[in-house]
C-alpha positions as a printed Julia matrix, in Angstrom:
104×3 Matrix{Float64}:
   0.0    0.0     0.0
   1.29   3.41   -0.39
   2.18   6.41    1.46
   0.71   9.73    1.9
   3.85  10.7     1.39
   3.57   9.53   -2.36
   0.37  11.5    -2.92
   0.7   13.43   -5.82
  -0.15  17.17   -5.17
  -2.81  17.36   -7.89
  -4.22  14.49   -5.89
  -3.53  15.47   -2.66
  -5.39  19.35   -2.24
  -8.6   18.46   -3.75
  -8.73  15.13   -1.66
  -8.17  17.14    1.44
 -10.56  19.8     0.49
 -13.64  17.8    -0.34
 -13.03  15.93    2.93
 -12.45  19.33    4.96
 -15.48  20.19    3.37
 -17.51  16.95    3.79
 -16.62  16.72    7.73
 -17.74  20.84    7.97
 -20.84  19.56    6.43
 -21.42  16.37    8.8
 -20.87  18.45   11.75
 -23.47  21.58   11.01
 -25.67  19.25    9.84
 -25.67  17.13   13.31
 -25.48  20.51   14.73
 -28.37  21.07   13.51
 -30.41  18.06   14.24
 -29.19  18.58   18.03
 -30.21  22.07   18.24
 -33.04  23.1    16.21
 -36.1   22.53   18.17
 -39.1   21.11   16.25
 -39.14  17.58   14.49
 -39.92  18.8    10.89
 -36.73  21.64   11.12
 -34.83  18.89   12.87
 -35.2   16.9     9.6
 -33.4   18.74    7.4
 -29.69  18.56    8.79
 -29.59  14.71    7.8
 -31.8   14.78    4.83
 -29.85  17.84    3.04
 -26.36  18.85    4.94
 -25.14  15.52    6.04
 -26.33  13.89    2.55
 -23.71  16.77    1.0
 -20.93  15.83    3.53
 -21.2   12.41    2.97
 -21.06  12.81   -0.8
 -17.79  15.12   -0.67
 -15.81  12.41    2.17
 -17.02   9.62   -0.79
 -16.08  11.28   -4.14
 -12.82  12.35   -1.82
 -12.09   8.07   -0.92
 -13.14   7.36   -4.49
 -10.22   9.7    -6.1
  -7.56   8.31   -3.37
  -8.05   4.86   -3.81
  -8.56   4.99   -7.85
  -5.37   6.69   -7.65
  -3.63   3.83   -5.52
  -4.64   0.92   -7.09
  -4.49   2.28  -10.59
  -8.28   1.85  -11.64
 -11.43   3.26  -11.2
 -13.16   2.46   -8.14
 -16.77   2.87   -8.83
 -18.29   1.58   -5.96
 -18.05   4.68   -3.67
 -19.81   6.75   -6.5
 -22.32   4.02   -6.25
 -22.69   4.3    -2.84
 -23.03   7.99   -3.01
 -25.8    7.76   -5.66
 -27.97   5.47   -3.16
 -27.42   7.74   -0.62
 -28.36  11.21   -3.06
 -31.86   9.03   -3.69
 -32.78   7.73   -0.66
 -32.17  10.07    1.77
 -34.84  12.78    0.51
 -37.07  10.0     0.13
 -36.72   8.59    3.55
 -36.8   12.48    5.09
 -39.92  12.99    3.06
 -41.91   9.82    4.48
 -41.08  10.35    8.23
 -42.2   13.79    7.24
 -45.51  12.37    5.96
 -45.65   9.88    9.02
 -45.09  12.6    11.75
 -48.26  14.9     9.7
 -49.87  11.64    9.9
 -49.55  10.75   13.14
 -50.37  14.89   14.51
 -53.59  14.42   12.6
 -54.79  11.48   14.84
């Protein structure tokens, strides 16, 4: 395996930015489902912010490791599609479910 030492710097900056980047956007987003007070704001720091940050810390793994073993590694990008899908979707059904469940 190699070093970070043998990262190229073309490599190297944009990997560490998209994961600077996806960590900033993990942490305000459970920032924001700790501190925002109602269930349906509460909702949108893991349906929107943490969706982004885990999307920038993927593409970031899927560049590095493409890189060291000298292919492309599609199945982070796959992963990050599934996630870009299903996380609206889930938000949007408890959503429905906690409207539901007021109404009764």
């Amino acid at each position: 395996m190699m070093q970070a030492e043998q990262l190229p710097l073309w490599l190297g900056i944009p990997v560490a930015i998209l994961l600077l980047f996806g960590g900033l956007f993990t942490l305000i987003g459970a920032l924001g489902l700790y501190r925002l007070p109602d269930f349906y704001q509460r909702i949108h720091g893991p349906a929107v912010i943490i969706t982004l940050g885990l999307g920038c810390i993927l593409i970031a793994s899927m560049g590095l490791f493409s890189y060291w073993q000298s292919r492309l590694v599609v199945h982070e990008l796959l992963i990050t599609l599934f996630a870009f899908m299903s996380a609206p979707v889930s938000a949007m059904l408890m959503m429905r479910v906690a409207v539901y469940r007021r109404k009764k």
